[in-house]
DSSP file (Angstrom, degrees, kcal/mol; ACC not computed):
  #  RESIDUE AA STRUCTURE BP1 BP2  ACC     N-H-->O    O-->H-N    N-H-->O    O-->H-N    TCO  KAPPA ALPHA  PHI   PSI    X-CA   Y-CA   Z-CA
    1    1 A X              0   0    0      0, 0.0     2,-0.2     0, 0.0     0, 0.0   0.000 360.0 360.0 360.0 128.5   90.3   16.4    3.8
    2    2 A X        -     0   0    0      1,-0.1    34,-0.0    34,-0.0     0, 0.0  -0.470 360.0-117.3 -59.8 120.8   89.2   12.8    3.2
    3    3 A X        -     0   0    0     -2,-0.2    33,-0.2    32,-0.1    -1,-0.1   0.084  28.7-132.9 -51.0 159.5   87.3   11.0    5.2
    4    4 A X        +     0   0    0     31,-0.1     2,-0.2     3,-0.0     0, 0.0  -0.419  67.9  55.3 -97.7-164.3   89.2    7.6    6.8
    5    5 A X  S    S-     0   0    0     30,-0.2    30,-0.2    -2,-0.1    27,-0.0  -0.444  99.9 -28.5  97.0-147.9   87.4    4.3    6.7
    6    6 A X        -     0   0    0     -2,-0.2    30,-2.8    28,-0.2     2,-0.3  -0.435  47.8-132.2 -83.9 156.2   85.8    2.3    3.7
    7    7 A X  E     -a   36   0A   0     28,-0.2    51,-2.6    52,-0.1    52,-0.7  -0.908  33.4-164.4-122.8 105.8   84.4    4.1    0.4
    8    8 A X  E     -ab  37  59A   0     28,-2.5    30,-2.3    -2,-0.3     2,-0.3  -0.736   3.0-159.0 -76.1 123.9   81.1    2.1    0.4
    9    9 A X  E     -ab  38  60A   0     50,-1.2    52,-2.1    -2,-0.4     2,-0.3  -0.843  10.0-141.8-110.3 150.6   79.3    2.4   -3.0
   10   10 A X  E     -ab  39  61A   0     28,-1.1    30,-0.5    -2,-0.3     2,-0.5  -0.944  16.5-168.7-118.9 124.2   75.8    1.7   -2.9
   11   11 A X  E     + b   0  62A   0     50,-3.8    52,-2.9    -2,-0.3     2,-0.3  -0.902  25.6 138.9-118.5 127.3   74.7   -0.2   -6.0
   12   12 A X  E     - b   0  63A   0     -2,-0.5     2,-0.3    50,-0.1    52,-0.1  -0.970  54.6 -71.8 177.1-164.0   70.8   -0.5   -6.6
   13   13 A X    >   -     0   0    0     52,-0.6     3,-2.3    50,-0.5     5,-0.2  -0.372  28.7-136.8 -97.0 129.0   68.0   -0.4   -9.0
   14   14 A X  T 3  S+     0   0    0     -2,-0.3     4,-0.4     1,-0.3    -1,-0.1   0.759 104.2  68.2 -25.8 -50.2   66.9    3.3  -10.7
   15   15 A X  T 3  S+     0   0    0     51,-0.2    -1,-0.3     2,-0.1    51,-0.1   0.653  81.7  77.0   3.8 -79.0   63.4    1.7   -9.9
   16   16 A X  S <  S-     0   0    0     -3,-2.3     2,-1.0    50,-0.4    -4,-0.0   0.120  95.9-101.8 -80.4-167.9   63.3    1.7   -6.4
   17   17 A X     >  +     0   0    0      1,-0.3     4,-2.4     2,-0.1     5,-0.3  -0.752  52.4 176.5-125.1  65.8   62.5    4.8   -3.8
   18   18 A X  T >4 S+     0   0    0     -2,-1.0     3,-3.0    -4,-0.4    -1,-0.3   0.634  70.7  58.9 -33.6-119.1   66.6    4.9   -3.1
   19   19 A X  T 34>S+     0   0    0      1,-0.3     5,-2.4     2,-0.2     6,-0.3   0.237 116.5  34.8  -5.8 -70.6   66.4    8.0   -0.8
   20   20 A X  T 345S+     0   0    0      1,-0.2    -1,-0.3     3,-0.2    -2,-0.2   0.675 123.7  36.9 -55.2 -20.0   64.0    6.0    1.6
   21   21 A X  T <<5S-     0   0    0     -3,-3.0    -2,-0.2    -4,-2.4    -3,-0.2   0.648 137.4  -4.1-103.7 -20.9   65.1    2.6    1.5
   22   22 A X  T  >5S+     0   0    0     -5,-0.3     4,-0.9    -4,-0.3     5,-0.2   0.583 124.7  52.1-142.4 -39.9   68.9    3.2    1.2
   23   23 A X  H  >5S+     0   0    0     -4,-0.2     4,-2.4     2,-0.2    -3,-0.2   0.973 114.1  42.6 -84.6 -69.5   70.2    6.4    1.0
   24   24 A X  H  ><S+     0   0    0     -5,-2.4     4,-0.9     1,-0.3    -4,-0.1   0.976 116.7  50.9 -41.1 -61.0   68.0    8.1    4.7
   25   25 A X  H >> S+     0   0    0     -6,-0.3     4,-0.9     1,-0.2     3,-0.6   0.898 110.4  40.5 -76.3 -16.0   68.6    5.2    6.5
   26   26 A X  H >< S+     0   0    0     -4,-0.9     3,-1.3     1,-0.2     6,-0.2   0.986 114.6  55.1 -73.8 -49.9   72.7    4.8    6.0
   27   27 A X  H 3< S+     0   0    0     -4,-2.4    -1,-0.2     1,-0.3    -2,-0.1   0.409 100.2  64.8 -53.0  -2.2   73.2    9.0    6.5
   28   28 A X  H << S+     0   0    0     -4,-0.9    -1,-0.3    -3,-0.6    -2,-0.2   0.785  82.6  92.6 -78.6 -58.5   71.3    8.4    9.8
   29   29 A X    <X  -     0   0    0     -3,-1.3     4,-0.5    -4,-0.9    -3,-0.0  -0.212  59.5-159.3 -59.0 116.2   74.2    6.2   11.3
   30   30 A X  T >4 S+     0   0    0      1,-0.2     3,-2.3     2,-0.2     4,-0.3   0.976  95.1  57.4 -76.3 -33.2   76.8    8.0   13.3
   31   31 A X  G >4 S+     0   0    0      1,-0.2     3,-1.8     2,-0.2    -1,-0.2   0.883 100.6  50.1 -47.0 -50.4   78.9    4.9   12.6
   32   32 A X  G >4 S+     0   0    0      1,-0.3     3,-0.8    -6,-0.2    -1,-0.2   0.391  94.1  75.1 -47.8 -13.4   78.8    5.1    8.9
   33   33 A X  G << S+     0   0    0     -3,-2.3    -1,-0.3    -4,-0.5    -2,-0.2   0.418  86.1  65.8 -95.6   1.4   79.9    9.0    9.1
   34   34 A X  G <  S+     0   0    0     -3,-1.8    -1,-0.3    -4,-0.3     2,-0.2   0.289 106.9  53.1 -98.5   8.4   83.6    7.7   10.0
   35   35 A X  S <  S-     0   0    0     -3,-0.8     2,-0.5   -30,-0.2   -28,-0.2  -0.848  93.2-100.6-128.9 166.3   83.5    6.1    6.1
   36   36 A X  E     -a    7   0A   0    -30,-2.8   -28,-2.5    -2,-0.2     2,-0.3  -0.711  28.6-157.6 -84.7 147.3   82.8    7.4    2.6
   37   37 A X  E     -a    8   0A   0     -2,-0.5     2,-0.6   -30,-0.2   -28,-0.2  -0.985   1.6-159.6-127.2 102.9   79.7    6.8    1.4
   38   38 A X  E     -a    9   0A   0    -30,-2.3   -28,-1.1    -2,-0.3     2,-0.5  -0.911   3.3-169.1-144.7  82.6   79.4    6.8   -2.4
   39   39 A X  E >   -a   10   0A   0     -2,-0.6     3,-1.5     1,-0.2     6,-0.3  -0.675  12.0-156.4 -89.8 118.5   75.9    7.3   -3.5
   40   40 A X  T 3  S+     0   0    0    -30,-0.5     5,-0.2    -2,-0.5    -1,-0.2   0.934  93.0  47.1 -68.6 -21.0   76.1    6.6   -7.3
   41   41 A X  T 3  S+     0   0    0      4,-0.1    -1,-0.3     3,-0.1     5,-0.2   0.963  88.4 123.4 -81.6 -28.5   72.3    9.1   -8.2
   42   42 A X  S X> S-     0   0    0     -3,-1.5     4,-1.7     1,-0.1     3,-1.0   0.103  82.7-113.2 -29.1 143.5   74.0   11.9   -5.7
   43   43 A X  T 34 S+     0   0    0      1,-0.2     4,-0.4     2,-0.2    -1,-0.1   0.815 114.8  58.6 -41.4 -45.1   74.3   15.2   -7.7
   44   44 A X  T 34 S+     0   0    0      1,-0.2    -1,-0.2     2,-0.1     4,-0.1   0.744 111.0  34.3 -74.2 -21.6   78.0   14.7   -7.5
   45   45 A X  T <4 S+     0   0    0     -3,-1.0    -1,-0.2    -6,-0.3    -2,-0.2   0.391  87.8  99.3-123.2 -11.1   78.3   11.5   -9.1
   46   46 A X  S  < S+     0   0    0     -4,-1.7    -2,-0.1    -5,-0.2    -1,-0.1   0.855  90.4  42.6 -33.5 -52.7   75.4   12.0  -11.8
   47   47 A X  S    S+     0   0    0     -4,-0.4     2,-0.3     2,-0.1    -1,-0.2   0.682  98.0  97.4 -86.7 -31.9   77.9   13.0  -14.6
   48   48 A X  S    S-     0   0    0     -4,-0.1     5,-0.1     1,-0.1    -3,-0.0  -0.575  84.5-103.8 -66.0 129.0   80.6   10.3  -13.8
   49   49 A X     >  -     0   0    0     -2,-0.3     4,-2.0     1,-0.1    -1,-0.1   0.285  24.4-139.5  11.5  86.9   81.1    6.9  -15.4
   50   50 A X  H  > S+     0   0    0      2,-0.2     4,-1.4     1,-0.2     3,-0.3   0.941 104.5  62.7 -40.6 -58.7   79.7    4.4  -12.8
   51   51 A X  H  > S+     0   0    0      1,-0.2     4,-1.6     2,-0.2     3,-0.3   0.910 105.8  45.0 -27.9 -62.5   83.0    2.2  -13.9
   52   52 A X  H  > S+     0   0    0      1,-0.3     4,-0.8     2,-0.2    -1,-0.2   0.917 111.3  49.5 -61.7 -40.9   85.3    5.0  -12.6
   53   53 A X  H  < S+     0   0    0     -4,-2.0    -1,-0.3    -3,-0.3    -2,-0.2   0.863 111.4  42.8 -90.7 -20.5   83.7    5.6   -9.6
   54   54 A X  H >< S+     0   0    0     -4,-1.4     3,-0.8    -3,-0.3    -1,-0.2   0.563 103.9  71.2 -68.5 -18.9   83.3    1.6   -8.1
   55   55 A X  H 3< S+     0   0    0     -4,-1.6    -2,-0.2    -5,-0.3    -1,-0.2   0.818 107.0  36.6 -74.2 -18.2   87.2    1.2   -9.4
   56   56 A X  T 3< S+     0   0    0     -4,-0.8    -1,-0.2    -3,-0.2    -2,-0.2   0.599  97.8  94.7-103.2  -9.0   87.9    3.7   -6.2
   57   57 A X    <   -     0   0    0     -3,-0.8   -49,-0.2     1,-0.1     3,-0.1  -0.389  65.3-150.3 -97.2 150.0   84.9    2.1   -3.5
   58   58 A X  S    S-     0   0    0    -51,-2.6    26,-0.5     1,-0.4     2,-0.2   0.747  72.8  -3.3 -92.4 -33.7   86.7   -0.6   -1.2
   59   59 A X  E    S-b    8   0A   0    -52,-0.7   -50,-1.2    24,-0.2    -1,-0.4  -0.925  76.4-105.2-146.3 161.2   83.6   -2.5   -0.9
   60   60 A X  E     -b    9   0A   0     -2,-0.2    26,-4.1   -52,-0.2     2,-0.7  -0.834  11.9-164.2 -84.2 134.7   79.7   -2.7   -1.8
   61   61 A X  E     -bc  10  86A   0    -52,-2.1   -50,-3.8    -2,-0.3     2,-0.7  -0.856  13.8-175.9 -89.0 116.5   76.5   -2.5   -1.1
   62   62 A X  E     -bc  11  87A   0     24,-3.0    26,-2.0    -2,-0.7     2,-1.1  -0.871  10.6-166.4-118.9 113.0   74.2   -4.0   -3.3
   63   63 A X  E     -bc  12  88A   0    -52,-2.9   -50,-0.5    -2,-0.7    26,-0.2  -0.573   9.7-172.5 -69.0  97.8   70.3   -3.5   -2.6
   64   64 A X    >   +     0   0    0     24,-1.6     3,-0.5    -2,-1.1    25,-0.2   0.626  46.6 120.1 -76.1   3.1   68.8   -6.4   -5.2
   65   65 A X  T 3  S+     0   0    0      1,-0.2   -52,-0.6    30,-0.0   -49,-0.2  -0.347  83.7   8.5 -59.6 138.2   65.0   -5.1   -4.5
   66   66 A X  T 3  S-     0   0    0      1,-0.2   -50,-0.4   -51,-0.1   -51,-0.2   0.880  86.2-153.3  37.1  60.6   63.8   -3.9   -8.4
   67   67 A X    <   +     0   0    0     -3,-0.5     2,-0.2   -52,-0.1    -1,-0.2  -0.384  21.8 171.0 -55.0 134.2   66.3   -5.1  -10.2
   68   68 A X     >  -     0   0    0     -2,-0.2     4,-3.1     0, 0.0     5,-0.1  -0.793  49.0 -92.1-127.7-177.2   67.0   -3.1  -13.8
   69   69 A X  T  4 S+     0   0    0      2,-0.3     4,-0.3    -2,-0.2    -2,-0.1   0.266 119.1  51.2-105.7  24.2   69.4   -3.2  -16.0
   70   70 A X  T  > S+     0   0    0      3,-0.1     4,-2.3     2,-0.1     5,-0.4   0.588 112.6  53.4 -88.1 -59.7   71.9   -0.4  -14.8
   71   71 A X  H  > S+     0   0    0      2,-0.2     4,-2.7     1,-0.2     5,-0.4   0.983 108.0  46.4 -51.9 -46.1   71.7   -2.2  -11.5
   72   72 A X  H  X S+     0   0    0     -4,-3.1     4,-3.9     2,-0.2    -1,-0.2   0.933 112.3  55.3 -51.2 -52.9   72.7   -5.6  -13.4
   73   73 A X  H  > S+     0   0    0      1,-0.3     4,-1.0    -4,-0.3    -1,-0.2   0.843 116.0  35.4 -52.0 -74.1   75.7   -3.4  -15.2
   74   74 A X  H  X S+     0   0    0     -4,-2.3     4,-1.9     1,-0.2    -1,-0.3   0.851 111.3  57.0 -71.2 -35.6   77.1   -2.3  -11.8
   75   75 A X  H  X S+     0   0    0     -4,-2.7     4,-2.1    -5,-0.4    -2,-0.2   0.988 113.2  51.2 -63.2 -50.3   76.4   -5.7   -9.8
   76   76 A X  H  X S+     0   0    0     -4,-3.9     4,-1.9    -5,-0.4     5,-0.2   0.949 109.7  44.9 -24.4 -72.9   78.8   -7.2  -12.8
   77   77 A X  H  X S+     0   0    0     -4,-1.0     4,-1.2     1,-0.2    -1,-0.2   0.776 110.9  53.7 -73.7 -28.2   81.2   -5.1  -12.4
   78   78 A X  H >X>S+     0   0    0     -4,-1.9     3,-1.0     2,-0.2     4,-0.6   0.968 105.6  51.7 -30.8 -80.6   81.2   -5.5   -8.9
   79   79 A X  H ><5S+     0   0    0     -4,-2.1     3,-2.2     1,-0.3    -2,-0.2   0.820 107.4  51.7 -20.7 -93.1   81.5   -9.1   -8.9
   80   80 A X  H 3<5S+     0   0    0     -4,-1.9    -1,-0.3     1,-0.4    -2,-0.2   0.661  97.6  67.2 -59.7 -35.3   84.5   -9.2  -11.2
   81   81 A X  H <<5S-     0   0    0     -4,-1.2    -1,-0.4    -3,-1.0    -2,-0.2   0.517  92.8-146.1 -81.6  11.6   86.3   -6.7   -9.0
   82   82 A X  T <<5 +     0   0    0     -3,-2.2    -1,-0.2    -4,-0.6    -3,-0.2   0.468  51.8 136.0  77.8   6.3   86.5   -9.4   -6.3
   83   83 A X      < -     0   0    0     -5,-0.5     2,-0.8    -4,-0.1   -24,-0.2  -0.257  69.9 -84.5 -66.2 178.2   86.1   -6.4   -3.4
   84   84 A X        -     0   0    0    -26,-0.5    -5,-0.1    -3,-0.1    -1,-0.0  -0.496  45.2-141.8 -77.6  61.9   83.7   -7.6   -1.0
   85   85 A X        -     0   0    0     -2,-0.8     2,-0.6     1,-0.1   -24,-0.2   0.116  11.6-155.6 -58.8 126.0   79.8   -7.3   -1.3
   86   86 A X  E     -c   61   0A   0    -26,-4.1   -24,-3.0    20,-0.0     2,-0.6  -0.860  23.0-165.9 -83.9 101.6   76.7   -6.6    1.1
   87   87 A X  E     +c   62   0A   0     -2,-0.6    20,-2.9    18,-0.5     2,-0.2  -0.878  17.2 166.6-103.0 122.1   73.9   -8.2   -0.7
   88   88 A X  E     -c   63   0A   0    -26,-2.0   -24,-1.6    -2,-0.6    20,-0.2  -0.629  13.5-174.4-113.0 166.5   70.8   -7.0    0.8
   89   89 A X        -     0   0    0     18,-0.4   -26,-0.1    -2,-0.2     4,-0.0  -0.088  37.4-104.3 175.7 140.3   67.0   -7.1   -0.2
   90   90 A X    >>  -     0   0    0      1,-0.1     4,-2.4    18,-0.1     3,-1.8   0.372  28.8-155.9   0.1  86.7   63.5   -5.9    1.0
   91   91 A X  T 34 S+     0   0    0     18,-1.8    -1,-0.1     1,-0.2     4,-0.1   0.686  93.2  64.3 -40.2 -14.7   61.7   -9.4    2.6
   92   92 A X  T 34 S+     0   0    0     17,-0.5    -1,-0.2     1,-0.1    -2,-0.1   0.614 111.3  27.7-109.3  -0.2   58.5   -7.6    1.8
   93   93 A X  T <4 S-     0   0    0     -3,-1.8    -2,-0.2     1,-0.1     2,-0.2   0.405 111.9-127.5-114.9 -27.0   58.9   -7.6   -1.8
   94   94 A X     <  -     0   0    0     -4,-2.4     2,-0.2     2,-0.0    -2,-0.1  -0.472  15.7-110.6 114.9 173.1   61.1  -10.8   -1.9
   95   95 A X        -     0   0    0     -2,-0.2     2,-0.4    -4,-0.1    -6,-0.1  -0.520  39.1-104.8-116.5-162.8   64.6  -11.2   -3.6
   96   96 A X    >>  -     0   0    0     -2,-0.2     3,-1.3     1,-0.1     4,-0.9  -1.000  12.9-121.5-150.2 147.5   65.1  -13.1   -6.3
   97   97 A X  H 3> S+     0   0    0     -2,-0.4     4,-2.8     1,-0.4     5,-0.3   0.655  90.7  62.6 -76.5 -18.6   66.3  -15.8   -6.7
   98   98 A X  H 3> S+     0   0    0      1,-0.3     4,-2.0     2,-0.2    -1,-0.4   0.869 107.2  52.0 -60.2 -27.0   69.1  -15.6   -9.1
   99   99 A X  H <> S+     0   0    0     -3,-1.3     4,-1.3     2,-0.2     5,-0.3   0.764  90.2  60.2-118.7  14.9   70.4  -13.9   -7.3
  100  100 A X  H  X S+     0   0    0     -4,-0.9     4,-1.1     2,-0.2    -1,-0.2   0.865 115.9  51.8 -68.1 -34.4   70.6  -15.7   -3.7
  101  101 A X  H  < S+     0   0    0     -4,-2.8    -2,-0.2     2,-0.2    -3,-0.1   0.941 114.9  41.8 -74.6 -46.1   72.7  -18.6   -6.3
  102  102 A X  H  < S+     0   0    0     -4,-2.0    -2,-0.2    -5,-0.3    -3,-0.1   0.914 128.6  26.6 -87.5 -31.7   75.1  -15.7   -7.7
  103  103 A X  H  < S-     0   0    0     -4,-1.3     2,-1.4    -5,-0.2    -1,-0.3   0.623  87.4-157.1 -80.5 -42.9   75.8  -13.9   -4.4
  104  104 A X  S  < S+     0   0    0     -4,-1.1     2,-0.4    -5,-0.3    -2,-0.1  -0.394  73.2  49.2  88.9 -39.8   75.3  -16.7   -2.0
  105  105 A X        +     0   0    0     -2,-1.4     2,-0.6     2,-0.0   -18,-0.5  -0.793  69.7 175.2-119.8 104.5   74.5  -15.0    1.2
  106  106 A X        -     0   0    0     -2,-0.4     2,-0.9    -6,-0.1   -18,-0.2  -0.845  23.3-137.1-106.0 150.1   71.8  -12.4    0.8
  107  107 A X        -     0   0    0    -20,-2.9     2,-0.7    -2,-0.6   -18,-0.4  -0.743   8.8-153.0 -98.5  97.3   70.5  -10.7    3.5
  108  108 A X        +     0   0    0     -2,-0.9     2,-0.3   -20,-0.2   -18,-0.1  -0.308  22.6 178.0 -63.1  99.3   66.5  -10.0    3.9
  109  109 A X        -     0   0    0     -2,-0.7   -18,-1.8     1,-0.2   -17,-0.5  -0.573  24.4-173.8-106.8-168.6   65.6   -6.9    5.9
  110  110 A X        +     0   0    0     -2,-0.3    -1,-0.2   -20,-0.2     2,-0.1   0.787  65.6  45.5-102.2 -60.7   62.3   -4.9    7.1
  111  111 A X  S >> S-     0   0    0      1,-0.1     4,-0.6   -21,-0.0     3,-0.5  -0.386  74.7-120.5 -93.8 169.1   63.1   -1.9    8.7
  112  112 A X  T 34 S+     0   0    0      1,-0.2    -1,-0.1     2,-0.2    -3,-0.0   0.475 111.0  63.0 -92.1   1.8   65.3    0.8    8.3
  113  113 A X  T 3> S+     0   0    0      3,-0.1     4,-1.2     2,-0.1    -1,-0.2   0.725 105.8  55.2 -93.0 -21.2   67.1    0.1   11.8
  114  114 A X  T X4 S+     0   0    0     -3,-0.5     3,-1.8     2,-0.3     5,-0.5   0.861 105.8  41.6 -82.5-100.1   68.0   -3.1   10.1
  115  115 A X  T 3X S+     0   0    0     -4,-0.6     4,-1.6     1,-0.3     5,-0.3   0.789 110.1  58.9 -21.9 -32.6   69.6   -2.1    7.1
  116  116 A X  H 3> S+     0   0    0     -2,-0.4     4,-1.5    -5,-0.3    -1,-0.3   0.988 111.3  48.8 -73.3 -53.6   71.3    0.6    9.1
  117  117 A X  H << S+     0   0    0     -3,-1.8     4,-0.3    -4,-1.2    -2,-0.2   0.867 109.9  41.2 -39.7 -57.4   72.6   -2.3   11.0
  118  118 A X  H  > S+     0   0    0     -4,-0.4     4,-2.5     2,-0.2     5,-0.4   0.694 111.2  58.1 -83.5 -30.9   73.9   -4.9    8.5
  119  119 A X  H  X S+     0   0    0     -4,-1.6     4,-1.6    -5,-0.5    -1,-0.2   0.897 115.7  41.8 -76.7 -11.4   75.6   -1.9    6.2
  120  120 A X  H  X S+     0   0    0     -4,-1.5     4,-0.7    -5,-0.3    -2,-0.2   0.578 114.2  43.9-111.8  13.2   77.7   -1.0    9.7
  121  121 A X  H  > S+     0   0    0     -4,-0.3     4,-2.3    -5,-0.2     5,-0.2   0.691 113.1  56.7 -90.3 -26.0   78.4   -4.0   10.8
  122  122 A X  H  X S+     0   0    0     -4,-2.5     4,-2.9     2,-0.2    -2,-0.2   0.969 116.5  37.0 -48.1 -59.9   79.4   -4.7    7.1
  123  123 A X  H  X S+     0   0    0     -4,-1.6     4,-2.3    -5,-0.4     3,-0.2   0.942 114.9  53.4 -54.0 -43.8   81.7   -1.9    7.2
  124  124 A X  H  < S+     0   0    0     -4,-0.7    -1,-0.3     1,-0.2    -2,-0.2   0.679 106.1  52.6 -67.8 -17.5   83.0   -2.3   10.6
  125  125 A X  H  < S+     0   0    0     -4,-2.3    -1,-0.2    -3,-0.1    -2,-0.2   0.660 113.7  42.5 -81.2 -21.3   83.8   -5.7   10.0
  126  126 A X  H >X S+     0   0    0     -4,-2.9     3,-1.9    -3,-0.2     4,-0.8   0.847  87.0 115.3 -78.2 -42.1   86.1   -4.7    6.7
  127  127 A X  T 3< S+     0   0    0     -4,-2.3   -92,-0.0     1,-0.3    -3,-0.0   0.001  94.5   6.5 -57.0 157.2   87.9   -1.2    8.3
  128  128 A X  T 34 S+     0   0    0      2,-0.1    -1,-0.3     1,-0.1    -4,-0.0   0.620 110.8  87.3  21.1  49.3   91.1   -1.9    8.5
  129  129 A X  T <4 S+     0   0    0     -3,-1.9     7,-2.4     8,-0.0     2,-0.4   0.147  81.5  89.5-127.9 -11.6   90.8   -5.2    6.6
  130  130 A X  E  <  -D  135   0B   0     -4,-0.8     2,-0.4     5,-0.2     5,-0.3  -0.813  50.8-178.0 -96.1 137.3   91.2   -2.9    3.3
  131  131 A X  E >   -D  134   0B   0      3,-2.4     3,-0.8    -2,-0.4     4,-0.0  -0.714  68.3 -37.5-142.9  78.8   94.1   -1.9    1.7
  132  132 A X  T 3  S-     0   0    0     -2,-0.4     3,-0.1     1,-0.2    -2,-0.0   0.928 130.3 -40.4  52.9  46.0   94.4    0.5   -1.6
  133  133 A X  T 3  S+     0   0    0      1,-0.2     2,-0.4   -77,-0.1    -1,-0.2   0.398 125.6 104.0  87.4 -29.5   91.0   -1.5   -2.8
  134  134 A X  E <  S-D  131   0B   0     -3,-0.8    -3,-2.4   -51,-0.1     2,-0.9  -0.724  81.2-109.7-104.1 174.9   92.2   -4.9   -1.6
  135  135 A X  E     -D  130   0B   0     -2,-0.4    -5,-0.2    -5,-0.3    -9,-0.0  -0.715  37.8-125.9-116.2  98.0   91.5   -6.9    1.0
  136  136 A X        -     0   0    0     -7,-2.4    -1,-0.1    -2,-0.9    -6,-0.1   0.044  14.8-160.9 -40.9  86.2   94.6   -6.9    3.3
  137  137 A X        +     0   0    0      2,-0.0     2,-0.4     1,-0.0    -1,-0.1   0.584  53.1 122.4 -78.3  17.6   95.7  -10.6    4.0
  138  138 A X        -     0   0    0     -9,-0.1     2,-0.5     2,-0.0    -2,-0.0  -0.424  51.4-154.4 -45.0 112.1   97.7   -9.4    7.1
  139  139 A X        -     0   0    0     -2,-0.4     2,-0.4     2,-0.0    -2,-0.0  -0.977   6.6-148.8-107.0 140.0   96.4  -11.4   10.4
  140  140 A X        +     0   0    0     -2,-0.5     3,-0.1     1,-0.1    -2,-0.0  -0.904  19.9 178.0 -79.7 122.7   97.0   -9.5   13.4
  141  141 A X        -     0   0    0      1,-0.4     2,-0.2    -2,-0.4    -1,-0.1   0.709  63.3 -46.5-109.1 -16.2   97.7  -12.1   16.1
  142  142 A X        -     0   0    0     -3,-0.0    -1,-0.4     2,-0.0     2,-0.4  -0.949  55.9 -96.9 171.7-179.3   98.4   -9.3   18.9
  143  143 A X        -     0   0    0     -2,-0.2     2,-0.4    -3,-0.1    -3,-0.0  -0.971  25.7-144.5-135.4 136.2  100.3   -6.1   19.8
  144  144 A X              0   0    0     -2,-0.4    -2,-0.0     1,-0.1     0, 0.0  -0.835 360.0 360.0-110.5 139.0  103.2   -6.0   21.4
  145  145 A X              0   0    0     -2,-0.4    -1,-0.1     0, 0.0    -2,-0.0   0.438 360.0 360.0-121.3 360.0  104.1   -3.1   23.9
């Protein structure tokens, strides 16, 4: 059975030391274990199409630390599908600046209790706000009993 919540795809660059910077600390988070998690280097997802598998994610994460140009390919495709993106990257290597203009708000952390933060408050602030991949313009104003 499928999990309920978001499917967060994690977009970032072959480069960096995923499994320690991105991958450890989000599988650490008891929140995050109420969502799919869709790490695109997983054994499961080596052999698919990166396209196919973000067409199915409700939102992203994108770590911009060591950018390459597989990371560019998925941050594109991201972007055009107009779900919503967590742009994160490393303060102790720097971001860059293109892409603080294309993204608008990125968000620098240090530790791995901070990233673990900002991807579940990302997510908790999206659940239920997704809807078959879009972003549910229903406001709830109250509940009537």
């Amino acid at each position: 059975m499928e999990k309920r919540g978001l499917k967060i795809y994690f977009i970032h660059s072959a480069k960096s030391d995923y499994n320690k910077y991105i991958y450890l600390p989000v599988l650490r988070s008891k929140i995050l274990s109420n969502h799919t998690l869709v790490f695109p280097d997983s054994e499961a997802n080596k052999e698919k199409y990166y396209k196919d598998i973000m067409d199915e994610a409700d939102v992203f994460v994108a770590e911009l630390t060591n950018p390459d140009t597989g990371f560019n390919m998925e941050l594109k495709h991201a972007i055009i599908s107009k779900k919503p993106i967590l742009a994160l990257a490393r303060k102790s290597i720097g971001y860059e600046e293109k892409y603080q203009k294309l993204l608008k708000n990125v968000i620098g952390y240090e530790t791995e209790e901070e990233i673990r933060y900002f991807v579940e408050t990302f997510a908790e602030n999206y659940k239920g706000k997704i809807n078959g991949g879009k972003v549910d313009p229903t406001l709830i104003l109250g509940v009537i009993n």
